[in-house]
C-alpha positions in Angstrom: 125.3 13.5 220.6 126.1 17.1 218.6 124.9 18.3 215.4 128.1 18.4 212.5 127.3 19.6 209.0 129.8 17.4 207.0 131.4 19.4 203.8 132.3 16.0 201.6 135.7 16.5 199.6 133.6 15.4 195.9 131.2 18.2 196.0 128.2 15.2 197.3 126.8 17.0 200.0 126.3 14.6 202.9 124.8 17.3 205.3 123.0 15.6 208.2 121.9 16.0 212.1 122.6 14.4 215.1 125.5 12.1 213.4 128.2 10.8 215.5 131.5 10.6 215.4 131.2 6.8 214.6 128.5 7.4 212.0 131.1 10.3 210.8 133.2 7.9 210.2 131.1 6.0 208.2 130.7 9.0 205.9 134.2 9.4 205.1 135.6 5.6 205.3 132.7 3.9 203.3 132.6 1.8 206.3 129.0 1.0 207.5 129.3 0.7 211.3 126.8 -1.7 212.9 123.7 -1.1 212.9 123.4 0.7 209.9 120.6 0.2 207.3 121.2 0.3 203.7 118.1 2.2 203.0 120.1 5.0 204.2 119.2 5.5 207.9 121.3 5.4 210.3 120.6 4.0 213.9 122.4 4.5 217.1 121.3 3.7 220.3 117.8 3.7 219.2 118.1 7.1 217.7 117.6 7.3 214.1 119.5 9.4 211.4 118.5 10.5 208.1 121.6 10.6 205.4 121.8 11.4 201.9 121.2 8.3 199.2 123.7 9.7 197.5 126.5 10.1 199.5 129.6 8.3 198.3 133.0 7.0 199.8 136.3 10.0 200.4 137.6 9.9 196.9 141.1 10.0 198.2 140.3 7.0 200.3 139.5 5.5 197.0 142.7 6.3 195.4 144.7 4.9 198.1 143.3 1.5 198.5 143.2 0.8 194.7 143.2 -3.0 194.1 145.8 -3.3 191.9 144.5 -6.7 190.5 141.7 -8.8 190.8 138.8 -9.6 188.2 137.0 -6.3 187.7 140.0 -4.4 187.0 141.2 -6.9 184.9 138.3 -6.5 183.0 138.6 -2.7 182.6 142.0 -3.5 180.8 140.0 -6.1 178.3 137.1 -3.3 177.9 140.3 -0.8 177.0 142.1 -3.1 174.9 138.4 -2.7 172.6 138.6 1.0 172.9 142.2 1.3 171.7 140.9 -2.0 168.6 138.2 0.5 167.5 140.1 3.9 168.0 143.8 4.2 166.8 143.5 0.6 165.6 140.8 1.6 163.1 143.1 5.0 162.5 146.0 2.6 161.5 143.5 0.6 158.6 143.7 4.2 156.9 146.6 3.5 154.3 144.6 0.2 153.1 141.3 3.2 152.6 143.7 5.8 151.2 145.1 3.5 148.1 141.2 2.3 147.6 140.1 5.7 147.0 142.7 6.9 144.7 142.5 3.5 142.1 139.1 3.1 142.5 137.0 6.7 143.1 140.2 8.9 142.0 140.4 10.9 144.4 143.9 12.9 144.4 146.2 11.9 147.2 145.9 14.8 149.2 142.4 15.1 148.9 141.9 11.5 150.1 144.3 12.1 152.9 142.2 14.6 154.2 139.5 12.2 154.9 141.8 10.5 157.2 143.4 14.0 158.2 140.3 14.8 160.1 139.6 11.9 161.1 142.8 11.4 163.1 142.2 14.9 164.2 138.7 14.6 165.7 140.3 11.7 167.6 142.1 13.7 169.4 140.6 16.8 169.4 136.9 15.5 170.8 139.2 14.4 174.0 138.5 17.8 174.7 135.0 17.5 175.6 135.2 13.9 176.6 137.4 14.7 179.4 135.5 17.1 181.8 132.4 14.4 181.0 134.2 12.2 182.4 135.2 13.9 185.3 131.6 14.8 185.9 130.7 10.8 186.1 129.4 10.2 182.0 132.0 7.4 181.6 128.8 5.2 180.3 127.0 8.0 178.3 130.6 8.8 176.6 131.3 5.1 175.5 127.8 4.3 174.3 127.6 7.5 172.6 131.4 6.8 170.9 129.9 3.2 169.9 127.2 4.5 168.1 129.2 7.0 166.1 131.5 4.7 165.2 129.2 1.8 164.1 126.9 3.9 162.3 129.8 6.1 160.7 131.1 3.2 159.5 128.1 1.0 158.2 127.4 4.9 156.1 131.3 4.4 155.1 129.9 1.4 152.8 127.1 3.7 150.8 129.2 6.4 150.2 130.3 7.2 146.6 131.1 11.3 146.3 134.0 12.6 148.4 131.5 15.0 151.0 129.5 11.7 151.8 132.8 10.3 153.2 133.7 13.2 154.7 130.7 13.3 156.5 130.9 9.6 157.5 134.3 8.4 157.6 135.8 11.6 159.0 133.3 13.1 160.8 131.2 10.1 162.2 133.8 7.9 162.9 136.6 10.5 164.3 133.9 12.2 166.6 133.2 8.9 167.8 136.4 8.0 168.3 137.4 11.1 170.2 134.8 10.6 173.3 136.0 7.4 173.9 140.0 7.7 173.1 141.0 8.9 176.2 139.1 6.5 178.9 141.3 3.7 179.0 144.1 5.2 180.8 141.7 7.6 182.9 139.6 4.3 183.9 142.4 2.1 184.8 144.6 4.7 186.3 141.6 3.9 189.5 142.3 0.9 189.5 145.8 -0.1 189.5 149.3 1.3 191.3 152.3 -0.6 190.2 150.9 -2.1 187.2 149.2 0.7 186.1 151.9 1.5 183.2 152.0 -2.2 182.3 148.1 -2.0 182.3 147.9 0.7 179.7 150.6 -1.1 177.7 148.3 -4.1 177.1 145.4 -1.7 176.6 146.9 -0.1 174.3 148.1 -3.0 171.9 144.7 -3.3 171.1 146.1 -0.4 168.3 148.7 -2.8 166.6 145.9 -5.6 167.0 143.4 -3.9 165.1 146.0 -2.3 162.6 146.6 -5.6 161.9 143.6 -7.7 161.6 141.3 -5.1 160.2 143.5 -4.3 156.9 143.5 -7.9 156.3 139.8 -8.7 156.3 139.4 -5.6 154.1 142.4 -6.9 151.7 140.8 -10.7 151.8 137.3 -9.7 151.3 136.8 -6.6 149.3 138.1 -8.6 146.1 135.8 -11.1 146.7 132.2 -9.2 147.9 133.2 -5.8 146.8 133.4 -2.5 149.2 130.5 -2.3 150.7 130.0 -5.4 152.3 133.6 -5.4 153.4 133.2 -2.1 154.8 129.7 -3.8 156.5 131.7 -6.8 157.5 134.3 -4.4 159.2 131.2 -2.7 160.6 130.4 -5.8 162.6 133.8 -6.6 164.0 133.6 -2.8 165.4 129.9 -3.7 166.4 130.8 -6.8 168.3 133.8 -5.5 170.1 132.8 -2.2 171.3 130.0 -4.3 173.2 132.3 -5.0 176.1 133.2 -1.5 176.6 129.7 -0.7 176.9 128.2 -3.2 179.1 131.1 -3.2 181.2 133.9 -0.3 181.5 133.1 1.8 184.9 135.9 3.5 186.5 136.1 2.9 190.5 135.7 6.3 191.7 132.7 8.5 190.9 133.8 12.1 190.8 131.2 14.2 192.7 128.0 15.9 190.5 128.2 19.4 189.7 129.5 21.4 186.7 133.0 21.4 185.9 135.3 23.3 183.6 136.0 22.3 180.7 139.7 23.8 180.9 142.2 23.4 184.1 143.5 26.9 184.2 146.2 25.4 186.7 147.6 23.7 183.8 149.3 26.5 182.1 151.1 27.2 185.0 152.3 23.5 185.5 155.6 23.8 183.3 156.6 20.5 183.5 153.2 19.6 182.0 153.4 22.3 179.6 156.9 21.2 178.6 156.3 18.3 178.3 153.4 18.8 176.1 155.0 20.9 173.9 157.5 18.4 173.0 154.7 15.8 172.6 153.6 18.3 170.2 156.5 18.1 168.4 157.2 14.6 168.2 154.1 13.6 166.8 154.8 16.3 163.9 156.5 13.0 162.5 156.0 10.4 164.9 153.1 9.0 162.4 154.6 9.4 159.0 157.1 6.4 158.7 153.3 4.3 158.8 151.8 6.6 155.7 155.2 6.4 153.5 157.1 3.2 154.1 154.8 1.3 152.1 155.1 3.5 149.0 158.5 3.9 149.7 159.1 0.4 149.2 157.4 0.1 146.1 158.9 3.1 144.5 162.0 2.3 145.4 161.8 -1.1 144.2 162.5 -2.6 147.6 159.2 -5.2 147.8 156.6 -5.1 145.4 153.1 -4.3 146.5 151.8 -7.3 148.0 154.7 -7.6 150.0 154.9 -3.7 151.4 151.8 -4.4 152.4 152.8 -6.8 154.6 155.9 -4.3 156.1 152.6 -2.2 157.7 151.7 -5.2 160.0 154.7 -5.8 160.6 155.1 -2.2 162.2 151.9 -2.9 163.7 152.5 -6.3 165.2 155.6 -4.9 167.3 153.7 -1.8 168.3 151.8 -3.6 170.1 154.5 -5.2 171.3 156.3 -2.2 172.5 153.7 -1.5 174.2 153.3 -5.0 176.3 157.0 -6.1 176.9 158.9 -2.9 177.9 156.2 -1.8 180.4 157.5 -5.1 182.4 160.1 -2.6 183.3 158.8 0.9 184.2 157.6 0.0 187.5 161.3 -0.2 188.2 162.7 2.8 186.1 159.6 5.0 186.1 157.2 5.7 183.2 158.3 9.1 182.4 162.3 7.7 182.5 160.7 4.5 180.1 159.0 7.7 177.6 162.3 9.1 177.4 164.0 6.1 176.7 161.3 5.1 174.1 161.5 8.5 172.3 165.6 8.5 171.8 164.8 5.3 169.9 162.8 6.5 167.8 164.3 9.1 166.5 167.4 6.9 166.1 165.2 4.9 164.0 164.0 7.3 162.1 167.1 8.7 160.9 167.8 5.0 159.9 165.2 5.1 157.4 167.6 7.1 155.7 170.5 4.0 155.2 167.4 1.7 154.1 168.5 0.2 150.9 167.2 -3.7 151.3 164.1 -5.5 152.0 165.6 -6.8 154.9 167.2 -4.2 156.2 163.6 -1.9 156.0 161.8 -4.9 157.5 164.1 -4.3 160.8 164.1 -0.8 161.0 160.7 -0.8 160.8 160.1 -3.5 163.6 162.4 -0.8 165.4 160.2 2.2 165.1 157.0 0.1 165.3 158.0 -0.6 168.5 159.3 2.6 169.7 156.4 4.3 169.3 154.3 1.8 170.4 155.6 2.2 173.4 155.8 6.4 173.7 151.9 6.3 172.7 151.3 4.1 175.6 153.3 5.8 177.8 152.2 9.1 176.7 149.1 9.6 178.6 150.5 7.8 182.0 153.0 10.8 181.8 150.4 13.3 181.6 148.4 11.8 184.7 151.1 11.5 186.6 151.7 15.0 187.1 148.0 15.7 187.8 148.1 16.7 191.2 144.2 16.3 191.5 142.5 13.4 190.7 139.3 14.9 189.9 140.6 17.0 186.7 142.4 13.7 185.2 140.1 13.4 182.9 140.0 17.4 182.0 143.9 17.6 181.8 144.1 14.6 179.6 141.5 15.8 177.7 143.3 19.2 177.4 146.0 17.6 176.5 144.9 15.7 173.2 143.0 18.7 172.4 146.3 20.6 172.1 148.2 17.3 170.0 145.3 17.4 167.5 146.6 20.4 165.7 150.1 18.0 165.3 148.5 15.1 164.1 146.1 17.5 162.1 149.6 19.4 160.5 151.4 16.5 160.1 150.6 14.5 156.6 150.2 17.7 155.2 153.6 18.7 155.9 155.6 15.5 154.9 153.6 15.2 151.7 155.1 19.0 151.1 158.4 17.4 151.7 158.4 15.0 149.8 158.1 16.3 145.9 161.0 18.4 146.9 163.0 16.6 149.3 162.2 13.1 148.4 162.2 10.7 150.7 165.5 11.2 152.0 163.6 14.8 153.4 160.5 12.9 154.8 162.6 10.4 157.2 164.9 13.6 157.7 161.7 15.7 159.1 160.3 12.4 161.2 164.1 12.3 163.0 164.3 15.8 163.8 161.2 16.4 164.9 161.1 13.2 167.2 164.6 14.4 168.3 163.5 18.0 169.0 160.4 16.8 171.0 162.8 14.2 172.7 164.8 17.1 173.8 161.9 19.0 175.5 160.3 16.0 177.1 163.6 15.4 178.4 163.9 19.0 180.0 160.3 18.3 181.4 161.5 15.9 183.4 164.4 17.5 184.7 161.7 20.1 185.8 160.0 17.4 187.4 162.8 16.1 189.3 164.4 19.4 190.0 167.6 18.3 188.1 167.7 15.2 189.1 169.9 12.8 186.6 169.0 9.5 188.1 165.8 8.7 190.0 162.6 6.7 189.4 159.9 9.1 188.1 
């Protein structure tokens, strides 16, 4: 028997004497030999060793043995599907908020945008501190705390009645809550699954057309009929009742090891397919979201479908977002989810452009089924890309974080900038911004792979 001071890979430290090579191996593999006592003592031959409580199975070990299936990580895909419902689903009930405000408290447009401006920013931008929690083991802490903001930013949402009250609740409240829990679902699941992993995130993440659906038609139905506040309440409940899954119940499978951890991944600037790639995220999303803020006025203006029926062309978009991002993920195990994001990207700035020839209801109805769809699936694919090229799976969680904390500022530009547009342009200049930019930022994610591939035209990455 010899003494071995055992440095564990997760920063636990699982320093111990007199172990043996088969209690060693107990230490690294998870895999209690016999005679081994779960109080944490260890006995051999009648000799008995002390370990640490809190020592925890090789990380790495972890990642290779990934189920891939079964009940609980089934389960982590429902609890994401939630988080996705109460995140960018609730971001997508905006437009229904944004026409409420203007009738009924006139606001001005751009000042009631704003209230959904920062909202959608915070979203993204509170990634930025969610992800090096989470990489630090506060998956539970983030998701409670993201409940509670959301509920209670929401229920606050219903008493509001000067423009700073709904800043404060709507946009603050609600976005900050958002924003720590955003980002899990693809972190949590991506210990969980291998091959499915893409598909996975896909029917997380139609939990955004889901809610984008349902939750502007129970305000719709209801608000004429029991007035705003209790429909904002009654919305308050649905969010209530769905984020409880999430909370009783998302874990991820690997702990990361305690200690402090940085809240930026300096090795990420250097990474330039990552930084490429980012950049023409960065891009893209400068119109990626507009077609979902205009086409309904658009319509109407253009007397394509009155206003009952416009309203009607926003589920529509939503209903084959999620979709897009169910049905084509069948296929990137096979072609590779960064191939599947290029793919998804090229069609949507084809259908953006397309806006352009719009000049029936019908013929709007199907390009915006098109471009519902296609960016359905680039926002689920989105964040697989970005883990992918982690080489580390302790700093997922900080490099995804990074990551959304860089795309705020596009989401935060982007409204802005088409409603400068269109005065001057029209809307001929709005779907003409929304297919460059998508086309641009197709081009650079494009050139990222490349990088990735080291030129390579055709193979599965």
């Amino acid at each position: 028997m010899m003494d071995v001071k055992h440095s564990h890979p997760d920063g636990v430290d699982t320093s111990s004497t007199n172990i043996t090579d088969k209690d060693s191996t107990f230490l690294h593999s998870g895999t209690r030999p016999a005679g081994t006592e779960p109080s944490g003592v260890l006995q051999n031959n009648g000799a008995t060793i002390e370990v640490e409580k809190t020592s925890q199975p090789d990380q790495a070990n972890l990642l290779a043995t990934r189920p891939n299936g079964g009940w609980k990580a089934w389960l982590q895909v429902a609890c994401g599907f939630f988080l996705y419902f109460n995140t960018y689903g609730l971001i997508n009930t905006f437009g229904i908020y944004q026409n409420y405000y203007t009738t009924e408290f006139g606001f001005d447009p751009s000042r009631a945008s704003l209230i959904g401006g920062i909202q959608t920013f915070l979203l993204f931008f509170a990634s930025g501190a969610a992800g090096p929690l989470y990489d630090a083991g506060y998956t539970s802490f983030l998701v409670l705390a993201g409940a509670i903001f959301i509920v209670l930013g929401t229920m606050m949402q219903s008493l509001c009645i000067h423009y700073w009250q709904f800043i404060l609740a709507q946009s603050l409240c609600i976005g900050l809550g958002g924003g720590l829990i955003s980002a899990l679902t693809p972190t949590v699941l991506s210990t969980y699954f291998t091959s499915l992993y893409p598909l996975t995130v896909g029917i997380a993440g139609s939990g955004t057309g889901i809610g984008g659906i349902i939750l502007p038609i129970v305000f719709r139905e209801l608000q004429p009929k029991i007035g705003f506040p209790w429909t904002v309440r009654v919305i308050g409940f649905i969010l209530l009742a769905t984020l409880l899954l999430p909370v009783f119940f998302l874990r991820p499978r690997m702990i990361p090891g305690t200690g402090r951890r940085k809240i930026i991944d300096t090795t990420a600037f250097t990474d330039w397919p990552l930084v490429t790639l980012l950049i023409g995220n960065f891009i893209y999303l400068l119109g990626g979201f507009t077609p979902f803020f205009y086409v309904q006025v658009f319509a109407v203006e253009n007397n394509i479908a009155d206003a009952n029926l416009s309203f009607y062309i926003i589920a529509v978009m939503n209903a084959t977002s999620a979709l897009g991002r169910v049905l084509p993920n069948f296929l990137s195990p096979y072609t590779g989810p960064f191939n599947m994001l290029i793919i998804t990207s090229v069609l949507t700035f084809v259908f953006a452009f397309a806006f352009e020839g719009v000049q029936s209801l019908a013929s709007l109805i199907i390009v915006s089924m098109g471009f519902g769809g296609a960016t359905g699936l680039f926002f689920a694919l989105q964040p697989v890309v970005v883990i992918g090229l982690c080489p580390n799976p302790k700093l997922i969680g900080t490099r995804v974080g990074m990551a959304f904390c860089f795309l705020s500022f596009s989401v935060l530009a982007s409204n802005p900038i088409a409603g400068a547009i269109q005065p001057a342009g029209g809307y001929s200049g709005v779907w003409i911004w929304t297919g460059v930019t998508t086309g641009v930022g197709t081009a650079l994610m494009f050139a990222a792979r490349l990088m990735k591939t080291n030129g390579a035209l055709i193979t599965k990455v």
